[in-house]
C-alpha positions, 0 to 999 in steps of 0.5 A: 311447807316444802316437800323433802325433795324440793329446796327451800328457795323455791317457797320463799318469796320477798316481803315486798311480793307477799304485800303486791299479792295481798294488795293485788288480791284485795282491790279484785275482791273489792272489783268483784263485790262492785260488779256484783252490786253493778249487776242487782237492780236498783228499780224500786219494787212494789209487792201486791199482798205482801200480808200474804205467806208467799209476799211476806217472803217475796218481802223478806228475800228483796229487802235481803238483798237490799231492794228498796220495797214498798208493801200495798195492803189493806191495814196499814197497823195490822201490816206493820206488824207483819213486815220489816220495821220502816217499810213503806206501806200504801194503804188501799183497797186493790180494785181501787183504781186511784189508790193503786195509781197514788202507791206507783207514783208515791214509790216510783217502783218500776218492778211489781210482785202481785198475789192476791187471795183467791175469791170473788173479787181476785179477777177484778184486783189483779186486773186493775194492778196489771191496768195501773202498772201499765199507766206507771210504766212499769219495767216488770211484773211477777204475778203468783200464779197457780198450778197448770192443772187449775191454771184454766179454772178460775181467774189466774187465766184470765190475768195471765190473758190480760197480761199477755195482751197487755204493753208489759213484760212480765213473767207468772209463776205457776207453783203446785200446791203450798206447804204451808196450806197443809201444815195450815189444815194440821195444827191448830190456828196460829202462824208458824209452827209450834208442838204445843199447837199439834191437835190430835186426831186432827181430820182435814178434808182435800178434793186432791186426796187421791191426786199425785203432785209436787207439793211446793214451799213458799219460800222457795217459790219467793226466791224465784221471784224476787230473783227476777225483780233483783235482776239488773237491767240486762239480765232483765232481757235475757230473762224477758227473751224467754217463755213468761210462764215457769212451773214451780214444783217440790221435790217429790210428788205425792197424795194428800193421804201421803201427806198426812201419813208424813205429817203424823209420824214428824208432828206425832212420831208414830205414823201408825197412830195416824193422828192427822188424816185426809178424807176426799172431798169431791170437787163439786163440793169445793165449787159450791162451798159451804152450805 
């Protein structure tokens, strides 16, 4: 609408103006959703524990993008149920060398997500995806690393090491500690979260009980990574120009106790009732584990 002071003519234009504008504004926002296109990899990507909270996510966020994504499991039926409908699955074990080997040229991918549970047999999996994706000829690979403070401590070192060491671009993933573990030690067994699965006076034992960090969510920690995979092949080497190593924290840092005080007064509504608690468990009982 003009304004009081200022004629008329000057808000008018011809029909024939309005329609070359329009036309003009179409085919740039048809330019840009091409170069944005152009610019997202079309290399395939094939996740390593994609069961898992973070692959699942990882899954989730590429296929989202339209990545095409191949999963590496266990149980191909019990893995079917977990992840999109029609995603390709390679079944095998991944300290197998030969199963691993057959998923990269069954899926030709050239980008690689790798998580695997910690445990007895993590350094030998890990290693192995890292020896096969070499063969492969993999572009990248995005290892789930662990936080810097317990980097050192068990078998993410070594792979990052080995990585390192390796003829292969990669970056690791170095997050604090999951929400989702928490939540996972405060209601009771189930997946997702539900107020009918809320135990009361629920007591759940942590050796970092009284050590301050910045608790993340895997998710956020999946948008990361299927970031880099999603990159095109320039962005790629701006990314690979820089350090491989990148520490993902939370927003706010705290302790376990605070943590469950936090969780009581969301799940319970009273944080003086404490109905979920943390007690310290020393570091020499979670070396040994169970007896």
């Amino acid at each position: 609408r003009p304004l009081p002071f200022m004629p008329r003519a000057m808000f008018t234009l011809p029909s024939s103006v309005l329609l070359l504008s329009s036309l003009l504004l179409v085919l740039i926002n048809l330019h840009v959703a091409a170069s944005f296109a152009l610019s997202m990899s079309s290399a395939p990507v094939l996740v390593f524990g994609a069961t898992g909270h973070c692959g699942r996510e990882v899954v989730k966020k590429l296929t989202e993008k339209g990545i095409e994504t191949h999963a590496f499991v266990r149980d191909v039926e019990k893995a079917a149920k977990m992840l999109p409908e029609g995603m390709p699955l390679h079944e095998g074990d991944m300290a197998d060398p030969q199963a691993v080997l057959a998923a990269f040229k069954a899926s030709q991918a050239k980008r690689v997500f790798l998580s695997c549970n910690n445990g007895a047999h993590q350094l030998s999996c890990e290693t192995n995806v890292v020896d096969q994706a070499i063969k492969s000829s993999v572009d990248h690979l995005v290892k789930l690393s662990t936080a810097p403070c317990a980097v050192k401590m068990g078998p993410h070192y070594a792979v990052e090491q080995a990585l390192e060491e390796g003829s292969i671009k990669y970056t690791s993933l170095r997050p604090h500690y999951f929400y989702q573990n928490l939540i996972q030690k405060t209601i009771a067994v189930g997946g997702e979260y539900d107020p009918a699965q809320v135990v009361p006076a629920k007591t759940f034992k942590s050796h970092l009980s009284r050590g301050v960090q910045s608790m993340v969510d895997t998710r956020d920690v999946a948008m990361a990574a299927a970031a880099i995979l999603a990159l095109d092949e320039e962005g790629l080497r701006t990314h690979e120009s820089r350090d491989p190593i990148y520490v993902l924290t939370g927003p706010a840092a705290f302790d376990m106790r605070q943590a469950a005080a936090e969780m009581s007064e969301v799940l319970v509504g009273d944080a003086s009732r404490t109905a979920i608690q943390c007690e310290h468990e020393d570091v020499e009982q979670v070396k040994s584990g169970p007896a």
